[in-house]
C-alpha positions as a Markdown table, in Angstrom:
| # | Residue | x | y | z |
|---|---|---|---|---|
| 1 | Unk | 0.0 | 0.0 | 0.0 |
| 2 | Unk | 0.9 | 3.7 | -0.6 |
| 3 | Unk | 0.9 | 6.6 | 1.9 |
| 4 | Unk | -2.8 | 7.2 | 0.7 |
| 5 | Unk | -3.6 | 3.4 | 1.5 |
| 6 | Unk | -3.6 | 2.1 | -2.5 |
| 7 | Unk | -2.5 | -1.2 | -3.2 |
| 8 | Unk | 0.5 | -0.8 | -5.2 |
| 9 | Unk | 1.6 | -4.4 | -5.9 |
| 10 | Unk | -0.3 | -8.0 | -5.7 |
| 11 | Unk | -2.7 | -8.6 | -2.7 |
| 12 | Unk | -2.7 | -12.2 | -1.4 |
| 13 | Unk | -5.5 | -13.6 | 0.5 |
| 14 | Unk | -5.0 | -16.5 | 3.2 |
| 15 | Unk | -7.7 | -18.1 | 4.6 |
| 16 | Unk | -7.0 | -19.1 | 8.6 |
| 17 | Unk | -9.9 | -20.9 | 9.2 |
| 18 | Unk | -11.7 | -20.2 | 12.8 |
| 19 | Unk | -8.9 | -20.6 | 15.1 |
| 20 | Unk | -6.0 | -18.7 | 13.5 |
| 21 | Unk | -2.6 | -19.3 | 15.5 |
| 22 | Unk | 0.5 | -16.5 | 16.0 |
| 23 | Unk | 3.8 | -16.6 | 17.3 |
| 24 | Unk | 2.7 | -13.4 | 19.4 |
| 25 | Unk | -0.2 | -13.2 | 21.8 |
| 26 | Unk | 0.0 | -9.5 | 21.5 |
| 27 | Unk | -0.9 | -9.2 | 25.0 |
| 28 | Unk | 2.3 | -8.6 | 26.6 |
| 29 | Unk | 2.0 | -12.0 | 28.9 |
| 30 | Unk | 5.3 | -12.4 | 27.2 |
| 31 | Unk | 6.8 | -9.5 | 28.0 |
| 32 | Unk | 5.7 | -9.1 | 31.4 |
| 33 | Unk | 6.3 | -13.2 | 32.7 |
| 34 | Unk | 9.7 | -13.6 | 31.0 |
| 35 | Unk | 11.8 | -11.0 | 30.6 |
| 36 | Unk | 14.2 | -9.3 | 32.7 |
| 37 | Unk | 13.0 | -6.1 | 34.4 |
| 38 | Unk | 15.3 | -3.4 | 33.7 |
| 39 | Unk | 16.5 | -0.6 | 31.6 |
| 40 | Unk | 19.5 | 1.2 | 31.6 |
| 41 | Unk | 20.4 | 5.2 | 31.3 |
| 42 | Unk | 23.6 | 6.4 | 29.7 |
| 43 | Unk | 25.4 | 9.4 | 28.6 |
| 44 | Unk | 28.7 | 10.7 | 27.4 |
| 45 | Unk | 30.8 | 13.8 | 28.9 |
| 46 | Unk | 33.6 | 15.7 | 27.3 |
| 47 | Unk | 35.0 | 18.8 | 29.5 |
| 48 | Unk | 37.6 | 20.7 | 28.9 |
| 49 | Unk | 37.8 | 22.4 | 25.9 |
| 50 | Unk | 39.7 | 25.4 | 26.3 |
| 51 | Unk | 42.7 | 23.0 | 27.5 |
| 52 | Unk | 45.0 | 21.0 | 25.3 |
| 53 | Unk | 44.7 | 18.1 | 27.8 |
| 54 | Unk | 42.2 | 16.1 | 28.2 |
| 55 | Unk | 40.4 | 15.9 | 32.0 |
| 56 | Unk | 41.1 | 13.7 | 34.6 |
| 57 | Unk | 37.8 | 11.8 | 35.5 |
| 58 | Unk | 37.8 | 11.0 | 39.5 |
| 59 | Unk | 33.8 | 9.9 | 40.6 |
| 60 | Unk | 30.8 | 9.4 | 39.1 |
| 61 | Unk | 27.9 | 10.7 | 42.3 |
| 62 | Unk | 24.3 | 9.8 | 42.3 |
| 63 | Unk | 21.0 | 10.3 | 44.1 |
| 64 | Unk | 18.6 | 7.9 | 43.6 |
| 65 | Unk | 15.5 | 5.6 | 45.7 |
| 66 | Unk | 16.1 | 2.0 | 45.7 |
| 67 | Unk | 13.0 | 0.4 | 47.2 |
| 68 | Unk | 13.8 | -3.5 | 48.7 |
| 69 | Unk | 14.9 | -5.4 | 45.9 |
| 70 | Unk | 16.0 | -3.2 | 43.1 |
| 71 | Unk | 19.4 | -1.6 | 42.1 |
| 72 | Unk | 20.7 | 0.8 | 41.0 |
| 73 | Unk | 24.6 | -0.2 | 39.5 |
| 74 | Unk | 27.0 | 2.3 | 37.5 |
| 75 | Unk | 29.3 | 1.2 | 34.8 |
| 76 | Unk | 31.8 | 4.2 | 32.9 |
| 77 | Unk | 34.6 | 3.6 | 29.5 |
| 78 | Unk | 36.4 | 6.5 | 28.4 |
| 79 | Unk | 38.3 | 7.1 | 25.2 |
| 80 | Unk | 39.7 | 10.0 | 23.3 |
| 81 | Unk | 37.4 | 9.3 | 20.4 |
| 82 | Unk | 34.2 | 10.0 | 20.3 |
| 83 | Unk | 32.8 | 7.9 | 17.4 |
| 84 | Unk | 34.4 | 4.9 | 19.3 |
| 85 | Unk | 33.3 | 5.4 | 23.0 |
| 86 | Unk | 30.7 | 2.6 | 22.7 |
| 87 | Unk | 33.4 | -0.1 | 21.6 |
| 88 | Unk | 35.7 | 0.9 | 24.7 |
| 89 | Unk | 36.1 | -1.4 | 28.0 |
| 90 | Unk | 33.4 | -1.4 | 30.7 |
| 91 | Unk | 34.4 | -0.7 | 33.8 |
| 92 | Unk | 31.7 | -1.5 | 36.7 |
| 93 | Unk | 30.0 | -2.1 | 38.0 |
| 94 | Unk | 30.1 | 0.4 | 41.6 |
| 95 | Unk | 26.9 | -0.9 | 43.4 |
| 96 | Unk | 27.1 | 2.6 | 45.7 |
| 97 | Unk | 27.5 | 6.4 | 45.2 |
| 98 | Unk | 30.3 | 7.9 | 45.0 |
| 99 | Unk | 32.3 | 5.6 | 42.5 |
| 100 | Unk | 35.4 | 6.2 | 42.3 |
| 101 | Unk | 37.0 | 6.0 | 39.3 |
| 102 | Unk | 40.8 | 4.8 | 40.5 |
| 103 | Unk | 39.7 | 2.0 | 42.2 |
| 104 | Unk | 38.0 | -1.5 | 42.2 |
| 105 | Unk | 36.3 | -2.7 | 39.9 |
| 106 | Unk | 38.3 | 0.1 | 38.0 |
| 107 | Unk | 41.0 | 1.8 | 37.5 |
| 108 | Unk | 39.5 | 3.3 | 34.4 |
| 109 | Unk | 41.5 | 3.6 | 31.6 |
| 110 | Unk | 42.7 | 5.5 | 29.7 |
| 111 | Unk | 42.2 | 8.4 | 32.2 |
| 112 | Unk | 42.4 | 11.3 | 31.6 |
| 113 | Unk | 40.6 | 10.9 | 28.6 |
| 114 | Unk | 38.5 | 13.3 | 26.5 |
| 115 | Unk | 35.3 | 11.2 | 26.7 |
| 116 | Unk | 33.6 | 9.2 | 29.5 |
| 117 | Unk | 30.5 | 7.1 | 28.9 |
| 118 | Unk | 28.3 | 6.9 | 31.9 |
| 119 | Unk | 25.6 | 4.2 | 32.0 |
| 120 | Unk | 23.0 | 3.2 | 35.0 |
| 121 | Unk | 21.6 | -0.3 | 35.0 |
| 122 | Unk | 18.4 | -0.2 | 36.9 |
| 123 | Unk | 16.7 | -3.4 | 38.2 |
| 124 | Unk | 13.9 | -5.0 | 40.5 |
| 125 | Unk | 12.5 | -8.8 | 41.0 |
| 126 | Unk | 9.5 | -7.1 | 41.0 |
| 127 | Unk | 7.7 | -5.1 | 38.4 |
| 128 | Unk | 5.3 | -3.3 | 40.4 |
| 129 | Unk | 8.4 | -1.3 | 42.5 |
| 130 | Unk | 11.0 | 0.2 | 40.8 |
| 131 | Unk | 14.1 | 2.3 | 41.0 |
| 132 | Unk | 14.2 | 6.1 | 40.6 |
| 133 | Unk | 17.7 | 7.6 | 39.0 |
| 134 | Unk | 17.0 | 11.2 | 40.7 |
| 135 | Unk | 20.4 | 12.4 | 39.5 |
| 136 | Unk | 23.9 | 12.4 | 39.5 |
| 137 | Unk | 27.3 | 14.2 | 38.6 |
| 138 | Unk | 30.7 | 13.6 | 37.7 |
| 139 | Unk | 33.9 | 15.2 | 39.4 |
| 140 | Unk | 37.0 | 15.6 | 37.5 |
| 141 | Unk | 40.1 | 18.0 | 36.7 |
| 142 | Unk | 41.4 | 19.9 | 33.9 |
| 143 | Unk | 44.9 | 20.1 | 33.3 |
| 144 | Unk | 46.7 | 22.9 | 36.1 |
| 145 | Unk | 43.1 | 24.0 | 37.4 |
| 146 | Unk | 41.3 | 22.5 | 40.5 |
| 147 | Unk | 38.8 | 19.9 | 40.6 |
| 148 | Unk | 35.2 | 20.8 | 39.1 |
| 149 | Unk | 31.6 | 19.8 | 39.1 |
């Protein structure tokens, strides 16, 4: 069919008989019963860019209500390319505010870097209570300045 709702090729007709059968039950039983429940948040940073280093990257800080059973998890990657931030390691996850970014499960590398990925994974065991992601910030330096937020 066209935008206007004209066939525009061959129509086929298949008869299903009474009791037609899917693949789908388009109800969302499927989605609901047997997926995993969460969803994930993430962001890239650059800072910086009246220096010709690139920032140091110390903590990633967040606020956030985490009712019984769910979480809320951070996971960071830096890289001084852009385009390729997505490809670069994982570091994470930090179960807790403040991570910081020079220790377990890290050290982040390469730091300083000119990019840093942030990305919150957010789950429950149950779908009816949920995690909130309220906010959060990163600290880091530029090159002979103090830290910033």
């Amino acid at each position: 069919l066209d935008a206007a709702g004209n066939a525009t090729g061959n129509i086929t007709t298949v008869p299903v008989g009474t009791n037609p059968y899917t693949y789908s039950d388009f109800t969302g039983y499927g989605l609901r019963n047997f997926t995993r429940p969460q969803g994930t948040f993430s962001y890239t940073f650059t800072s910086c860019p009246d220096s010709e280093l690139p920032p140091t990257w110390y903590e990633v800080r967040w606020n956030g209500t985490t009712p019984p059973g769910t979480s809320i998890s951070a996971f960071v990657q830096t890289s001084n390319d852009a385009a390729s931030i997505r490809y670069a390691e994982i570091y994470g996850p930090w179960e807790a505010s403040p991570a910081d970014l020079s220790d377990v499960p890290g050290p982040v590398a390469p730091n300083p870097a000119w990019f840093i990925r942030v990305t919150f994974l957010l789950t429950t065991e149950n779908r009816d209570i949920t995690p909130i992601l309220h906010d959060f910030d990163l600290v880091w330096e530029c090159a002979f300045q103090g830290p910033e937020k």
